[in-house]
C-alpha positions as CSV (number, residue, x, y, z in Angstrom):
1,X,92.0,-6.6,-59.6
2,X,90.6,-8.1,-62.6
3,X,93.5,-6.9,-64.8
4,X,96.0,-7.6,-62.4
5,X,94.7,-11.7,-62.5
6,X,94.8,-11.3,-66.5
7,X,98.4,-10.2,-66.4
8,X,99.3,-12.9,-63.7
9,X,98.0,-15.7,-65.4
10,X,99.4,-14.9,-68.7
11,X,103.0,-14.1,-66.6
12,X,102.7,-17.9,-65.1
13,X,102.2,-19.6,-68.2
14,X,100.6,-22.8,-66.4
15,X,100.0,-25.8,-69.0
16,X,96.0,-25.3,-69.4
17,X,93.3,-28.5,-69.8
18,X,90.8,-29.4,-71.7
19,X,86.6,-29.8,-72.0
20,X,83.6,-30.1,-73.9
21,X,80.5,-29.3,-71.7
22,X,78.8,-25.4,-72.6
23,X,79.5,-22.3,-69.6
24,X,76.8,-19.9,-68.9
25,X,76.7,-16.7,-67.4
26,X,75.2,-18.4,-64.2
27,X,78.2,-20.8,-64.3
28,X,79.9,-18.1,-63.3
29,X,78.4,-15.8,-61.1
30,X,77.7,-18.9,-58.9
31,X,81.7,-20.2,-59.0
32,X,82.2,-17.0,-56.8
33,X,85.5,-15.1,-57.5
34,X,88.3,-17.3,-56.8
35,X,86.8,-20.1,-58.8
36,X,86.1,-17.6,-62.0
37,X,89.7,-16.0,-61.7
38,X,91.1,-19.3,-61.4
39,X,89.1,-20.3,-64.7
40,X,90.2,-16.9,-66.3
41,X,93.6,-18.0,-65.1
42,X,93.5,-21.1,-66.9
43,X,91.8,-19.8,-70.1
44,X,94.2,-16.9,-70.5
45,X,97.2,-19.5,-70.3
46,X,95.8,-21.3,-73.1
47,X,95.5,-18.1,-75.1
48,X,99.3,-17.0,-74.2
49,X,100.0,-20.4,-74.8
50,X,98.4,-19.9,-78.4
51,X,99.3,-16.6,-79.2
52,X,102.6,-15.7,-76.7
53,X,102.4,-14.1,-74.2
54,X,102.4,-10.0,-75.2
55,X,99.4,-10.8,-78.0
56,X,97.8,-13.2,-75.1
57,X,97.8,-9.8,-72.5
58,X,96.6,-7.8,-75.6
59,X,93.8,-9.9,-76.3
60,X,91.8,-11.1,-73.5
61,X,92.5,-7.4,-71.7
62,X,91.2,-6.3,-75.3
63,X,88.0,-8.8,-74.6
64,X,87.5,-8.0,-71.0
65,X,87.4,-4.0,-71.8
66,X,85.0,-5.0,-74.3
67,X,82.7,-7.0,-72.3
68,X,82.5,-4.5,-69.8
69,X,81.8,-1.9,-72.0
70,X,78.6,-3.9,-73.5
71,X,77.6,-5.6,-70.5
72,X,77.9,-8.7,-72.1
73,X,78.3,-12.6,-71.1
74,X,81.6,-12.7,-68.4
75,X,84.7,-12.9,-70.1
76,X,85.3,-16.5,-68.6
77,X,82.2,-17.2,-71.0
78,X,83.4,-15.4,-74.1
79,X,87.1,-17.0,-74.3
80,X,85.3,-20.5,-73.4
81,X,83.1,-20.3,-76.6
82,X,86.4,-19.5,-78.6
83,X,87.6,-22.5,-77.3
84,X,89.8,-21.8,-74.4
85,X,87.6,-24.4,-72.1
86,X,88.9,-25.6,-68.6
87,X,86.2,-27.9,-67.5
88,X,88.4,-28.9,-64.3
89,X,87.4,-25.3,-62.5
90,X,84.0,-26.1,-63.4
């Protein structure tokens, strides 16, 4: 389902937005699922939007794998500290 989202939002190619304030893991595992794939949404369009499309897919489904392989932060979390931020889903 997860996947699917990824390779949706990097399809749509939606004009991303920008932020400044810090996401934590509890930011979102209290948005609830459509507010954190909506977020992912956003965050992967500003990596396809960076990177095209193909590389875009490539790299946050790279990044998700990886995350859930180490049980690490959300991925939401990860892209937001690279700079992909989207402070309106917030």
């Amino acid at each position: 389902m997860v996947r699917m989202a990824i390779v949706l939002a990097v399809a749509l190619l939606v004009v991303g937005c920008g932020g400044t304030s810090e996401l934590s893991d509890a930011d979102v595992k209290e948005m609830g699922q459509d507010r954190a794939g909506a977020l992912l949404e956003c965050q992967a369009t500003k990596v396809a939007n960076e990177m095209g499309p193909v590389a875009a897919q490539e790299y946050v489904n790279d990044k998700w794998a990886k995350t859930r392989k180490e049980d690490g932060p959300p991925i939401q979390v990860i892209l937001w500290r690279e700079g992909y931020e989207c402070p309106e889903y917030l």
